[in-house]
mmCIF file of the C-alpha atoms, coordinates in Angstrom:
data_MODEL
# 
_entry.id   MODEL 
# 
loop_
_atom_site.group_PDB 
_atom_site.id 
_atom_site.type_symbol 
_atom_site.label_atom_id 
_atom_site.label_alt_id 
_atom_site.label_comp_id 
_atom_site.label_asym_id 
_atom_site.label_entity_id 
_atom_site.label_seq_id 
_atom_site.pdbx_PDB_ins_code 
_atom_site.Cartn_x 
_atom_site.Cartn_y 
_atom_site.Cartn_z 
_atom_site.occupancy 
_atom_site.B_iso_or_equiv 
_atom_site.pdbx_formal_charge 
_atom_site.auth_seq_id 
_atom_site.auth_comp_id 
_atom_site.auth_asym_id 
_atom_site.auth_atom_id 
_atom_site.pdbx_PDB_model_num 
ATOM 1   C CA . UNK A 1 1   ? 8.966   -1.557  32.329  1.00 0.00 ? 1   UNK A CA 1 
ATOM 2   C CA . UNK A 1 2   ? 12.668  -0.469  32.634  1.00 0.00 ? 2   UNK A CA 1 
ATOM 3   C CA . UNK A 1 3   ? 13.767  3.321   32.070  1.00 0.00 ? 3   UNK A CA 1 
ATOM 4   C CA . UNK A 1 4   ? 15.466  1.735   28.494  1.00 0.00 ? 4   UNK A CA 1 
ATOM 5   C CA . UNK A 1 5   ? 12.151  0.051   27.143  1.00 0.00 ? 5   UNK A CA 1 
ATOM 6   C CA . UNK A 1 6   ? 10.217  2.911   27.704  1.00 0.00 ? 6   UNK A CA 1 
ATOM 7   C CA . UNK A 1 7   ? 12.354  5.331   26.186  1.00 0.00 ? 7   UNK A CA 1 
ATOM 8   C CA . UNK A 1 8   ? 12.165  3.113   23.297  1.00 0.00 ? 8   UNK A CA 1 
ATOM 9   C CA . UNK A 1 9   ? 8.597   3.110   23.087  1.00 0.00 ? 9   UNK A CA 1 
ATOM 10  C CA . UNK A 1 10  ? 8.575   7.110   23.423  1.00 0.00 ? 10  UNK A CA 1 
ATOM 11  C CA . UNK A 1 11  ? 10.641  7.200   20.452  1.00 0.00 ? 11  UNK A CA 1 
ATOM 12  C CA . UNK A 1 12  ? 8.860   5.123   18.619  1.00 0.00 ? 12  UNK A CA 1 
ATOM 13  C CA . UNK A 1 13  ? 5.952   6.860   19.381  1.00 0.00 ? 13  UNK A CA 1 
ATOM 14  C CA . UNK A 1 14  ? 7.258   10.279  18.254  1.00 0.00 ? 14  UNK A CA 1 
ATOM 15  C CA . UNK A 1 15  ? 8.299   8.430   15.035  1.00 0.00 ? 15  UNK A CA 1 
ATOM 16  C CA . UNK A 1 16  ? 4.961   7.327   14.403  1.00 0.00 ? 16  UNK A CA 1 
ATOM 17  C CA . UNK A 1 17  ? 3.584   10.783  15.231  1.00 0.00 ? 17  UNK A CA 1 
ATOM 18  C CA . UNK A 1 18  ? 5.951   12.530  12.793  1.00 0.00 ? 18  UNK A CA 1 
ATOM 19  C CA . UNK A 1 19  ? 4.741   10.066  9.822   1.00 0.00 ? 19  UNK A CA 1 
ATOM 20  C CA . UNK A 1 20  ? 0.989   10.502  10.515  1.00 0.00 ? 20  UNK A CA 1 
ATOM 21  C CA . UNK A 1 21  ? 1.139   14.236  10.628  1.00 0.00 ? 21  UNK A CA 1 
ATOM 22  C CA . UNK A 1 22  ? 3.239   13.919  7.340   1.00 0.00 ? 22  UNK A CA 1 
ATOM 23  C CA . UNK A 1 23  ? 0.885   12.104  5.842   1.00 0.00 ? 23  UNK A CA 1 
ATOM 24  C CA . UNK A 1 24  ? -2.396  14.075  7.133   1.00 0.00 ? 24  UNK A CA 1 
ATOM 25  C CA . UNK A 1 25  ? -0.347  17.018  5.407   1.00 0.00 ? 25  UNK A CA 1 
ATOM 26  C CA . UNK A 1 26  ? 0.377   14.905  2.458   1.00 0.00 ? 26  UNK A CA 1 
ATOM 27  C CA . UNK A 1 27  ? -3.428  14.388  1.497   1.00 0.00 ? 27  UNK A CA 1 
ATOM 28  C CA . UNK A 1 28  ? -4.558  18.239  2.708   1.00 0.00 ? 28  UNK A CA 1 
ATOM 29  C CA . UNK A 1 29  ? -1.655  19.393  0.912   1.00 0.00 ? 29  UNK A CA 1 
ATOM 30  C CA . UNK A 1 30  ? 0.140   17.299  -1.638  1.00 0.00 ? 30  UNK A CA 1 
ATOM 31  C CA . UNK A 1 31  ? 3.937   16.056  -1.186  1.00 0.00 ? 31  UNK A CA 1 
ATOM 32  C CA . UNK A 1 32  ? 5.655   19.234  -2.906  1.00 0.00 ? 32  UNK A CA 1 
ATOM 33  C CA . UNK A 1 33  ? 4.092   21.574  -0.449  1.00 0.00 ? 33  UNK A CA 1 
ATOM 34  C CA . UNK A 1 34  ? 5.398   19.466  2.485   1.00 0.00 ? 34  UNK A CA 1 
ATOM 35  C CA . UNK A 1 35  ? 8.003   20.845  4.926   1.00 0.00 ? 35  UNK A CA 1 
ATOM 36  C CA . UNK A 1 36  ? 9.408   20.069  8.265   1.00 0.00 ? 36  UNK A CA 1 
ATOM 37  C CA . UNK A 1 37  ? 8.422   23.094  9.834   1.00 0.00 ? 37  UNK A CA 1 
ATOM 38  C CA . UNK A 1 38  ? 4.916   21.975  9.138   1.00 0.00 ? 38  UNK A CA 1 
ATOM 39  C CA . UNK A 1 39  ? 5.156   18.750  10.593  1.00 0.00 ? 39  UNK A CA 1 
ATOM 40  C CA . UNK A 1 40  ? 6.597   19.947  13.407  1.00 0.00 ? 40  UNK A CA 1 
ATOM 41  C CA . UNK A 1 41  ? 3.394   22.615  14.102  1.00 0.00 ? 41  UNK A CA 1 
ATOM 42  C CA . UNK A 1 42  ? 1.767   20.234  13.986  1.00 0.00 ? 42  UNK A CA 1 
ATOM 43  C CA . UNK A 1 43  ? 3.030   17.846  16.365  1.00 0.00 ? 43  UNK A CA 1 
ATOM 44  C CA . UNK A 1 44  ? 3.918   21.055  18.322  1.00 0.00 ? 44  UNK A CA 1 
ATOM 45  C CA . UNK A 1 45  ? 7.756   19.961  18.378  1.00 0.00 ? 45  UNK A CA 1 
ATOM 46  C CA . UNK A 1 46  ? 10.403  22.101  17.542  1.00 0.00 ? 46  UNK A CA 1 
ATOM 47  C CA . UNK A 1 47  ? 11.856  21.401  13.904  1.00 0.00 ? 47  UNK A CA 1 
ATOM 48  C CA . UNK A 1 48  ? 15.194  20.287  15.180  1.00 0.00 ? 48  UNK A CA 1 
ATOM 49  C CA . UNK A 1 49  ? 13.206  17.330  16.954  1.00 0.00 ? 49  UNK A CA 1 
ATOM 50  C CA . UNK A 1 50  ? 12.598  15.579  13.466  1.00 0.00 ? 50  UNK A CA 1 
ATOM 51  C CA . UNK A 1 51  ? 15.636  15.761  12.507  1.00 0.00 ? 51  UNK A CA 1 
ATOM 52  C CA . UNK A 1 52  ? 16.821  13.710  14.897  1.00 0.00 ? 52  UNK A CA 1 
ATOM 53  C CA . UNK A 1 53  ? 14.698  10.867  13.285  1.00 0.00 ? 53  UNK A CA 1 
ATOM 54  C CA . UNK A 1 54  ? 14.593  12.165  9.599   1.00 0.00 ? 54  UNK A CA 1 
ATOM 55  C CA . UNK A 1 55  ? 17.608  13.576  7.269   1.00 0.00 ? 55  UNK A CA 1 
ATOM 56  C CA . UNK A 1 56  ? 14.552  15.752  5.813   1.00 0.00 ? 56  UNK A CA 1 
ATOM 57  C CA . UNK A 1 57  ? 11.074  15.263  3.939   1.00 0.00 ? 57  UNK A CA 1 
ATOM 58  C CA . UNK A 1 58  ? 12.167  13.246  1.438   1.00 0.00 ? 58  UNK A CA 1 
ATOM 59  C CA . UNK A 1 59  ? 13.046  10.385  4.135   1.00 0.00 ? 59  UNK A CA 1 
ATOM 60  C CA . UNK A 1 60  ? 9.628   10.545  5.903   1.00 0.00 ? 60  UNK A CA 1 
ATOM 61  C CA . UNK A 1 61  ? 7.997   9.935   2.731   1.00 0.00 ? 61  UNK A CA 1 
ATOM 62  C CA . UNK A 1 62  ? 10.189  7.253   1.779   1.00 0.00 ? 62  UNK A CA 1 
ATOM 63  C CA . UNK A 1 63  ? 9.152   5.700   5.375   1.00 0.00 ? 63  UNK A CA 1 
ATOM 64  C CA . UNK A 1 64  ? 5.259   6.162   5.026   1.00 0.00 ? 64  UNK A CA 1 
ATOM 65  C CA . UNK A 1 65  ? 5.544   4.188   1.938   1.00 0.00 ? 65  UNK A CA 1 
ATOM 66  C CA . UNK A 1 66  ? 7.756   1.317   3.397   1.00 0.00 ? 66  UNK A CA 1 
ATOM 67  C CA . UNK A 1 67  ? 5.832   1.049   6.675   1.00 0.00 ? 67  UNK A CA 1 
ATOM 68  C CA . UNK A 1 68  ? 2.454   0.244   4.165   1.00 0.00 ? 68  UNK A CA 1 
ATOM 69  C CA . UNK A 1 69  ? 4.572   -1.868  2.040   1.00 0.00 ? 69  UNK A CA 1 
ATOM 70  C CA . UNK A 1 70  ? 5.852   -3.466  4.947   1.00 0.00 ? 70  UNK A CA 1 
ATOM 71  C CA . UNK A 1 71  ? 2.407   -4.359  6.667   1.00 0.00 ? 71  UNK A CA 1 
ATOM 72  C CA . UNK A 1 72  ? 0.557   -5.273  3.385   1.00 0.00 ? 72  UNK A CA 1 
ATOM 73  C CA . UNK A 1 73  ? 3.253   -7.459  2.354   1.00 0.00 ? 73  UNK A CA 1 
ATOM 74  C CA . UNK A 1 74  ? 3.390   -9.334  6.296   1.00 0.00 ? 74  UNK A CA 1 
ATOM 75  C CA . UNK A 1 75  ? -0.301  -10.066 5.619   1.00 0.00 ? 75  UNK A CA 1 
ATOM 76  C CA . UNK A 1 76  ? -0.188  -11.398 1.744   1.00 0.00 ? 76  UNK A CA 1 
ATOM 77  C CA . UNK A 1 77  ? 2.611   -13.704 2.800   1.00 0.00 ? 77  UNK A CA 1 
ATOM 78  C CA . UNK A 1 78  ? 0.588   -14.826 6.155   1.00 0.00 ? 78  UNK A CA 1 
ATOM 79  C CA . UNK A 1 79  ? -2.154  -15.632 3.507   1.00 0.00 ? 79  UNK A CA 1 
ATOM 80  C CA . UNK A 1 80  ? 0.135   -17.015 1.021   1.00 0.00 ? 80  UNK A CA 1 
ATOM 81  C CA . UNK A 1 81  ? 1.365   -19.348 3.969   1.00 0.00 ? 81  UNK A CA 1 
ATOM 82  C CA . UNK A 1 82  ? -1.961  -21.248 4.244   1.00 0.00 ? 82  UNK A CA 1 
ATOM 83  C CA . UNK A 1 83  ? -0.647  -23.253 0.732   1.00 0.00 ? 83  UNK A CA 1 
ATOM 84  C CA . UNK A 1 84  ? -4.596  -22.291 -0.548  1.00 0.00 ? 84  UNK A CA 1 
ATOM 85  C CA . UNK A 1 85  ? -5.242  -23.441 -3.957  1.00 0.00 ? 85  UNK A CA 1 
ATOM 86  C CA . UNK A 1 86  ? -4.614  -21.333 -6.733  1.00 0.00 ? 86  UNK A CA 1 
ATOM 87  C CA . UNK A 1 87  ? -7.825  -19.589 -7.695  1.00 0.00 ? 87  UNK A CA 1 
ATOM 88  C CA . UNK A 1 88  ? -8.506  -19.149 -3.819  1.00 0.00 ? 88  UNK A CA 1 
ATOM 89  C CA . UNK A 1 89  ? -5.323  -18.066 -2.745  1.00 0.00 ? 89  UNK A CA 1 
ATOM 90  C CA . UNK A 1 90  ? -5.247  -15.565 -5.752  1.00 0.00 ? 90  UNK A CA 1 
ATOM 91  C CA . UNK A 1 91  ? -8.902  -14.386 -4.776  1.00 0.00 ? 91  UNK A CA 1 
ATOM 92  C CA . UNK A 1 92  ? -8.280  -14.017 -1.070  1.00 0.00 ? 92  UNK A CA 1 
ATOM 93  C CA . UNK A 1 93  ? -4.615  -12.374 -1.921  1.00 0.00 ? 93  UNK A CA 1 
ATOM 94  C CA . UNK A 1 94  ? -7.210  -9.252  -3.983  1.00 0.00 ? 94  UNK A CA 1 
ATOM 95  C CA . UNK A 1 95  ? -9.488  -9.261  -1.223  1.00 0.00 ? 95  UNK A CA 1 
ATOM 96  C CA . UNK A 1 96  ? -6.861  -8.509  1.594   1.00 0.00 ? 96  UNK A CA 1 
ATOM 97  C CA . UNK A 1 97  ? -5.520  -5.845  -0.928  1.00 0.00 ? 97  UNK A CA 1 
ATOM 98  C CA . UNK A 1 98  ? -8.899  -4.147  -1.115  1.00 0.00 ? 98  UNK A CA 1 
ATOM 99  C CA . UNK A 1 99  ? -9.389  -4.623  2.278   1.00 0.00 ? 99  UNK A CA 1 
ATOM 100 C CA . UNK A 1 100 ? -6.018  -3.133  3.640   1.00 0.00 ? 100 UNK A CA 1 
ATOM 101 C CA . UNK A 1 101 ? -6.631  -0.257  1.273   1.00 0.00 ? 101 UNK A CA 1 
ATOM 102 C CA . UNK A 1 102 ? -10.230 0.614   2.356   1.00 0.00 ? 102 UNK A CA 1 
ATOM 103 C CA . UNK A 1 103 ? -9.323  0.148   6.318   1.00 0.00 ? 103 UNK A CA 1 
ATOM 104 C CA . UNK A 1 104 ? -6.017  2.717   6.166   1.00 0.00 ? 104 UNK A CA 1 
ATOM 105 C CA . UNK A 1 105 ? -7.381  4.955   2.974   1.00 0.00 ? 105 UNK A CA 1 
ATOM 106 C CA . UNK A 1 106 ? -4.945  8.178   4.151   1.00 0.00 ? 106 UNK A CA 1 
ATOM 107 C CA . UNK A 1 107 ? -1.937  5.191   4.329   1.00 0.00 ? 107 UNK A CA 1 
ATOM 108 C CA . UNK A 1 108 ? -3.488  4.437   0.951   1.00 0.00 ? 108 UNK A CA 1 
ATOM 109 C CA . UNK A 1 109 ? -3.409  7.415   -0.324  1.00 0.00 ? 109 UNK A CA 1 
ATOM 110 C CA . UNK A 1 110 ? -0.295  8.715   -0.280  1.00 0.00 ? 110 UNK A CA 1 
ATOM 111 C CA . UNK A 1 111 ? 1.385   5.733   -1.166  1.00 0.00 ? 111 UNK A CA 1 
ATOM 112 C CA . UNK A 1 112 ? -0.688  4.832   -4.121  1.00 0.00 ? 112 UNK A CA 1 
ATOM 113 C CA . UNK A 1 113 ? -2.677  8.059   -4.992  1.00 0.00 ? 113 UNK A CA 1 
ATOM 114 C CA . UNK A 1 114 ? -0.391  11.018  -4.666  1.00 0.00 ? 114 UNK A CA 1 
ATOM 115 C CA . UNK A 1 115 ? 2.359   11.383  -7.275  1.00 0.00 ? 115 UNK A CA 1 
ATOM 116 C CA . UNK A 1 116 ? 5.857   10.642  -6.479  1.00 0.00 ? 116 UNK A CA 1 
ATOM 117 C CA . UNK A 1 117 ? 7.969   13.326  -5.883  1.00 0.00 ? 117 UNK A CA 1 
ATOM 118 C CA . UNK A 1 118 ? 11.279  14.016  -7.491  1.00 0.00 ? 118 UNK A CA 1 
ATOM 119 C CA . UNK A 1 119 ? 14.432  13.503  -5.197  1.00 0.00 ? 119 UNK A CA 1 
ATOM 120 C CA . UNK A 1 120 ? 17.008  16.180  -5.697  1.00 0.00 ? 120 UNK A CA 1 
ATOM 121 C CA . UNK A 1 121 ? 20.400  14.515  -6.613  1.00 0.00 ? 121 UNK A CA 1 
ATOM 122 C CA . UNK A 1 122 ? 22.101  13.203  -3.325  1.00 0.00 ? 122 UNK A CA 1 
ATOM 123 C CA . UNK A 1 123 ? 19.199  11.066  -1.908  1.00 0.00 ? 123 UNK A CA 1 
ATOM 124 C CA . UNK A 1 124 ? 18.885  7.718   -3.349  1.00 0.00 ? 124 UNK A CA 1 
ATOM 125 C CA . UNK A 1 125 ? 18.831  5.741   -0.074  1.00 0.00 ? 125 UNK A CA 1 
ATOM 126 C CA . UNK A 1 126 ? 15.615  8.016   0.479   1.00 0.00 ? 126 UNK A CA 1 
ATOM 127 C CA . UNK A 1 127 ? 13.675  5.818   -1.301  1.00 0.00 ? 127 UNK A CA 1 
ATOM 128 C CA . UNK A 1 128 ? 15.724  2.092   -1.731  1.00 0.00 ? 128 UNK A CA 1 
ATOM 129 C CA . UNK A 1 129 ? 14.073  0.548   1.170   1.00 0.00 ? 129 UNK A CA 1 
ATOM 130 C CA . UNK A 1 130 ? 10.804  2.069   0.029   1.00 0.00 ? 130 UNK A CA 1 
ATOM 131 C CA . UNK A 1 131 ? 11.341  0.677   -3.646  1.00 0.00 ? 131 UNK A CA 1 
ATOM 132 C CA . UNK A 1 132 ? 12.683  -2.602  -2.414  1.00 0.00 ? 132 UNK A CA 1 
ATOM 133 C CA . UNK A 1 133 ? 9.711   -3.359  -0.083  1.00 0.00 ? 133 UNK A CA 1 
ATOM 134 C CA . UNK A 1 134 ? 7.202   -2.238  -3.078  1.00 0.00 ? 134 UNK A CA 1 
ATOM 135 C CA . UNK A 1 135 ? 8.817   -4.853  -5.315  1.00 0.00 ? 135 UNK A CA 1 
ATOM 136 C CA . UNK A 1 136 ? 8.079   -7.484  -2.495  1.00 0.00 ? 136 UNK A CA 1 
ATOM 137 C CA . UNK A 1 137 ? 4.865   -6.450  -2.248  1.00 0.00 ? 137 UNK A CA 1 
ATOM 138 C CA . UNK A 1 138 ? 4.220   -7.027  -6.091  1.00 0.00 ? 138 UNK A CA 1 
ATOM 139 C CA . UNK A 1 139 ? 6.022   -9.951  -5.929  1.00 0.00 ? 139 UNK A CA 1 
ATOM 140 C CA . UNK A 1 140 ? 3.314   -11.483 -3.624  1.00 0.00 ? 140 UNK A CA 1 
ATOM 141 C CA . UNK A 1 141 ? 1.077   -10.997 -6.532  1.00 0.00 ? 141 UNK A CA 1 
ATOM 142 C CA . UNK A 1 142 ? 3.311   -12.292 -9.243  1.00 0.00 ? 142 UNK A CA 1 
ATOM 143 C CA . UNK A 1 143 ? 3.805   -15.265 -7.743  1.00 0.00 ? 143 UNK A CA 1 
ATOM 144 C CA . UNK A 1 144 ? 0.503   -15.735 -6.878  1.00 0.00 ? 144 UNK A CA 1 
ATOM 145 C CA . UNK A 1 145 ? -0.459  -15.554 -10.783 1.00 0.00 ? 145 UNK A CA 1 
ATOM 146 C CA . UNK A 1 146 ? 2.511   -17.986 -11.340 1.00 0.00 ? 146 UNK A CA 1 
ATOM 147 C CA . UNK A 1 147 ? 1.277   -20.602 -9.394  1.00 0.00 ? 147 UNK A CA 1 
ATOM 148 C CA . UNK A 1 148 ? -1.845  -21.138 -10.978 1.00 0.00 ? 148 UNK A CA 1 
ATOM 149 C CA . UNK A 1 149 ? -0.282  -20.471 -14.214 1.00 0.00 ? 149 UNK A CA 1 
ATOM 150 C CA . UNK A 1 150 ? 2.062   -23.956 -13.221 1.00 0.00 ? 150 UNK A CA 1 
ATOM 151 C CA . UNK A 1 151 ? -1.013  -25.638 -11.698 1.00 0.00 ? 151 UNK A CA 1 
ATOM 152 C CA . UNK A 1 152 ? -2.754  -25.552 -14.913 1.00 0.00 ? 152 UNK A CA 1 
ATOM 153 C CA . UNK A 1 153 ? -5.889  -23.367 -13.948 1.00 0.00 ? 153 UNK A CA 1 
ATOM 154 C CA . UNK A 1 154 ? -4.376  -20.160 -15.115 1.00 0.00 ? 154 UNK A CA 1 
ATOM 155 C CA . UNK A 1 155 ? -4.066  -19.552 -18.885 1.00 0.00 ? 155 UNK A CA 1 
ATOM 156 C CA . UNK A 1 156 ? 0.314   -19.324 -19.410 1.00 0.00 ? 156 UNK A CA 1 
ATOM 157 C CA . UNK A 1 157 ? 1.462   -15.352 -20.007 1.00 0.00 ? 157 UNK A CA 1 
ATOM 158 C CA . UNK A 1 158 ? 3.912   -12.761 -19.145 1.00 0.00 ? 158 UNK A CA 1 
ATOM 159 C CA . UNK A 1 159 ? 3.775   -12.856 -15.145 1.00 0.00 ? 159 UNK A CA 1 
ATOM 160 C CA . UNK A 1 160 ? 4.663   -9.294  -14.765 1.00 0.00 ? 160 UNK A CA 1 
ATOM 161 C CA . UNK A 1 161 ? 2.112   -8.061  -17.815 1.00 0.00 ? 161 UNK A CA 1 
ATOM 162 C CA . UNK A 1 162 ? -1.218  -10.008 -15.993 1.00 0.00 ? 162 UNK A CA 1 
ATOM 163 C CA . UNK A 1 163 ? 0.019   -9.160  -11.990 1.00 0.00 ? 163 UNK A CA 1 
ATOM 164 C CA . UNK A 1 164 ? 0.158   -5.392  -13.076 1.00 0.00 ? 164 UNK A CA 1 
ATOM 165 C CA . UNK A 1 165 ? -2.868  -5.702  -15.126 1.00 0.00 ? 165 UNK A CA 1 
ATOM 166 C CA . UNK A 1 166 ? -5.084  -7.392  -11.990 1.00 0.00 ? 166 UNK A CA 1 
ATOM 167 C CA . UNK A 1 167 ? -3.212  -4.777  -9.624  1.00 0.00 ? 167 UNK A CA 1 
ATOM 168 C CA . UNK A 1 168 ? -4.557  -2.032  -11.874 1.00 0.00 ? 168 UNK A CA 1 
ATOM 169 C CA . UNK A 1 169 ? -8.317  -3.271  -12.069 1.00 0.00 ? 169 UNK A CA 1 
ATOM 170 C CA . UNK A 1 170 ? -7.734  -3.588  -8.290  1.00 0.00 ? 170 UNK A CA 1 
ATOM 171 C CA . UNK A 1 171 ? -5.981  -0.420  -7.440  1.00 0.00 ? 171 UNK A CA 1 
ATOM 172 C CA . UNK A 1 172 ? -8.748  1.189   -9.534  1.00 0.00 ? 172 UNK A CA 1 
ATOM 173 C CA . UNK A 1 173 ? -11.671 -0.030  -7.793  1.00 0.00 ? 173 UNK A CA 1 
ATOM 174 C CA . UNK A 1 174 ? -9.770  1.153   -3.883  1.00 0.00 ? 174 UNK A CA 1 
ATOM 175 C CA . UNK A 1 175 ? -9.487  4.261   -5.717  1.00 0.00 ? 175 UNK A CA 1 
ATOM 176 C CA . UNK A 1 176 ? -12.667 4.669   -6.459  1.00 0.00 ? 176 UNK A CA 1 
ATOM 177 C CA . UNK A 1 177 ? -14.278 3.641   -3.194  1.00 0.00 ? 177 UNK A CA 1 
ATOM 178 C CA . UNK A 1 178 ? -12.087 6.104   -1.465  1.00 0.00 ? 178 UNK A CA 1 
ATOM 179 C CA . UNK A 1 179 ? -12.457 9.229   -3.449  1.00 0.00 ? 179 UNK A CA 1 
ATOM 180 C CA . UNK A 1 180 ? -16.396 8.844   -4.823  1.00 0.00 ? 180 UNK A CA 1 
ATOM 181 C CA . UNK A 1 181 ? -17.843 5.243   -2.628  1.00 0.00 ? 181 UNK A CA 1 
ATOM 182 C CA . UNK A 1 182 ? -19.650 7.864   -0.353  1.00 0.00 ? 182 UNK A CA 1 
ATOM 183 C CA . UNK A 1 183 ? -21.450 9.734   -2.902  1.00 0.00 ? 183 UNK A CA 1 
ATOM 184 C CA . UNK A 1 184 ? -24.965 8.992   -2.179  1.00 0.00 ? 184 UNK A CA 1 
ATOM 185 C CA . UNK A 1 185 ? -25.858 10.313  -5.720  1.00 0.00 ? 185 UNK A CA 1 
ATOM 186 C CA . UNK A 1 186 ? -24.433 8.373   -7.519  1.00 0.00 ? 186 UNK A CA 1 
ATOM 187 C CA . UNK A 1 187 ? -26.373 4.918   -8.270  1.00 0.00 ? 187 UNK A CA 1 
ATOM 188 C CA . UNK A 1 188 ? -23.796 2.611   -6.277  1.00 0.00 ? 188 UNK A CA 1 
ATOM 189 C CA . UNK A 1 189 ? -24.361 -1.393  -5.901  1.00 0.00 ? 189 UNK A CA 1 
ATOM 190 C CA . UNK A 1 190 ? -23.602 -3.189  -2.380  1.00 0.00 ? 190 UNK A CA 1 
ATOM 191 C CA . UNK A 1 191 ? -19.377 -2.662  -1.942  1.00 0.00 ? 191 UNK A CA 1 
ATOM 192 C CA . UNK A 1 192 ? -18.894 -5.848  -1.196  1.00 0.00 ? 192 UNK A CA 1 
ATOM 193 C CA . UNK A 1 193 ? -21.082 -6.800  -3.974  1.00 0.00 ? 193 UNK A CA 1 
ATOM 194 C CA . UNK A 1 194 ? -18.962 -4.914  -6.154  1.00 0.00 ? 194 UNK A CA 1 
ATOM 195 C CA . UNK A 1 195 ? -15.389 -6.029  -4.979  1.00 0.00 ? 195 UNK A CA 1 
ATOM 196 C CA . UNK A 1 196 ? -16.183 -9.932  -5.316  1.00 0.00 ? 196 UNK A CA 1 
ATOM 197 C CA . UNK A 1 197 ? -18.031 -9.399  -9.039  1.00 0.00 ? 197 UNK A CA 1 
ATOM 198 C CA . UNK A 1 198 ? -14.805 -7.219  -10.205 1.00 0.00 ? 198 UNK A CA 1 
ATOM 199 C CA . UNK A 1 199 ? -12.548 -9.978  -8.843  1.00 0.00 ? 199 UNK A CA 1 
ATOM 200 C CA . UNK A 1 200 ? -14.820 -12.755 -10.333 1.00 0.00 ? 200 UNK A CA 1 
ATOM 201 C CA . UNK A 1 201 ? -14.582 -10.733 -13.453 1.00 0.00 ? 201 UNK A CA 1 
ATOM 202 C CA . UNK A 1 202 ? -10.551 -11.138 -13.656 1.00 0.00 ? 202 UNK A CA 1 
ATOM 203 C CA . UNK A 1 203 ? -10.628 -14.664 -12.303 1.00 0.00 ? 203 UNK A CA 1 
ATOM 204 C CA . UNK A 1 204 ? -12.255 -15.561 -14.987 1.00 0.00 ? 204 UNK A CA 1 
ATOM 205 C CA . UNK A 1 205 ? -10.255 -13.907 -17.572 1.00 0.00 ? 205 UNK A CA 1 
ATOM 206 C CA . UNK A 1 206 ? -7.511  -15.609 -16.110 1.00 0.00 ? 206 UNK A CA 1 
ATOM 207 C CA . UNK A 1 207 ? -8.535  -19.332 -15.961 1.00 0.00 ? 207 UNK A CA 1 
ATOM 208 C CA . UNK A 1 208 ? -8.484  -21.961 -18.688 1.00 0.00 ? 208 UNK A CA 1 
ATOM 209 C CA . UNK A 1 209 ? -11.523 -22.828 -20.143 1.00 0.00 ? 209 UNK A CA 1 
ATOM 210 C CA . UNK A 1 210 ? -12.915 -26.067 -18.666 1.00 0.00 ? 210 UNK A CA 1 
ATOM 211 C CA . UNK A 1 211 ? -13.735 -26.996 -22.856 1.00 0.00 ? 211 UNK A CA 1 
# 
């Protein structure tokens, strides 16, 4: 490995770093209490080390949530590659979703589950790329919903009123599984038992009736 390559990796490294301490923080802490000076503690840099890869909190956040976006969306369009039909692509599309979201719950979790913070005037590139790689993400969903709508096996409607009704139901159920799944008092069915009959459930709401 050349001196150049590995001082890229190092920095990407110490990106990566920055972002999962920010995020640890994020859940133990919420977004408003989140500050460079505790990122860097906890890394154990020196604050003027993250700002070499961050204008300041508002960016990191804006990254967390674009590097999720980012890998979701890679693996709903690998999926969406495979030209399944309709009903299966949709169904396997919701699985992967509930999947990604119960294998990386703290990535989860602050990009879904923790309120968005508001950016003080001045910052609107802090969360464009973050925005604009959401909106791809919920396109893969849209579209999904679309083409079984044009096939035929999906009853016609408002593409953007059914994907964020489904990604509700769905975002609901991750939700769920992270905060309360391991509560061993309350009467819980099999998981996976659970995320197949929810997405049966909406399936079924969605396709036309073979009368």
């Amino acid at each position: 490995m050349g001196v150049t390559e590995r001082r890229a990796r190092e920095k990407e490294a110490l990106r990566q770093s920055i972002l999962d301490a920010a995020r640890q923080l994020v859940i133990e802490q919420g977004h408003d209490n989140l500050s460079i000076r505790k990122i860097a503690e906890k890394i154990e840099y020196a604050p003027s080390t993250i700002y070499l890869y961050f204008q300041d909190r508002y960016e990191i956040l804006a990254s967390i949530c674009t590097d999720v976006f980012e890998r979701l969306t890679s693996q709903l369009e690998e999926l969406a590659a495979r030209d399944l039909d309709p009903v299966t692509g949709l169904r396997e599309g919701l699985k992967c979703y509930i999947r990604f979201g119960l294998e990386h719950r703290s990535h989860y979790q602050v990009t879904f589950m923790t309120p968005i913070p508001e950016l003080p005037p001045g910052h609107p590139s802090a969360c464009e790329a973050a925005d604009q790689a959401g909106i791809r993400c919920y396109n893969c969903l849209r579209i999904a919903i679309q083409k079984g709508i044009d096939a035929g096996v999906f009853k016609p409607g408002d593409t953007h009123l059914l994907a964020q009704s489904v990604w509700l139901a769905i975002h609901g159920l991750v939700s769920g599984l992270i905060c309360m799944g391991h509560d061993k008092e309350f009467p819980w069915t099999n998981h996976e038992e659970l995320i197949d009959g929810q997405i049966n459930l909406l399936l079924a709401g969605m396709r036309v009736s073979a009368n």
